[in-house]
Steps between C-alpha positions, in 0.01 A plus 500: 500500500352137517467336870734258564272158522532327810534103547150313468515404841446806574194529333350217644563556860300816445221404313450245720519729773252717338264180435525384846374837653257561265366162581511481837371862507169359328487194718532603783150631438383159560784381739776391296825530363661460185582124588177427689356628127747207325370243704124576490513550117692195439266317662220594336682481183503133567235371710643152696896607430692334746691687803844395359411662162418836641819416741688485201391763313510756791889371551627772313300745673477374924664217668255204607408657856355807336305313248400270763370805713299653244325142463425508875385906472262345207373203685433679797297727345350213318599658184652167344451091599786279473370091431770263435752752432263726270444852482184676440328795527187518761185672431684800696829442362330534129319833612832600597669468200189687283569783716875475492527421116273763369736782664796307385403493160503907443832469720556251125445744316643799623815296526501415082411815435674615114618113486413314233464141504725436320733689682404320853526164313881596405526614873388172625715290236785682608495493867394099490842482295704693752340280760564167292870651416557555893302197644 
């Protein structure tokens, strides 16, 4: 007898459960969290973006306080600069995310494990029409 399927939001609550513990379970290694992990990757992703950009992309994710506390966390630790509203990564910040992105990446894999791409790309396609549908 077949499973009944269960409603896709379903599905995404837990895989994003699962991806937020396996994450922060590997960063905490190196003194993050999942979000923490967000931040410092999108920043080096693109050197000089400005603080509302990240702001904006974390929105979905952590109100502005949060986002605004992990900047602080980074800059204290003089992991990123901020000049004239611009984000960067330090010479510790970018030693930071080597260590944090090289464990991330078989977290990557192990997480696409027996998908192809052109499955994921469907995936993706899908959920940004959900989103687009809901928005």
């Amino acid at each position: 007898m077949q499973q009944k399927q269960l409603p896709i939001g379903y599905y995404l609550k837990l895989v994003d459960n699962c991806l937020t513990r396996g994450i922060d379970e590997i960063q905490s290694k190196h003194g993050l969290n999942r979000l923490e992990w967000q931040v410092l990757n999108s920043i080096y992703e693109k050197p000089g973006i400005l603080k509302t950009e990240i702001l904006e992309l974390m929105k979905p994710l952590a109100d502005f306080q949060v986002v605004e506390s992990i900047f602080n966390k980074f800059i204290e630790k003089n992991q990123i600069e901020i000049k004239s509203n611009m984000l960067a990564l330090t010479t510790l910040g970018k030693e930071l995310h080597k260590s944090c992105f090289d464990s991330q990446q078989e977290f990557r894999k192990k997480a696409i494990t027996n998908i192809s791409e052109t499955e994921y790309q469907t995936t993706i396609s899908t959920l940004q029409k959900m989103i687009a549908n809901l928005s």
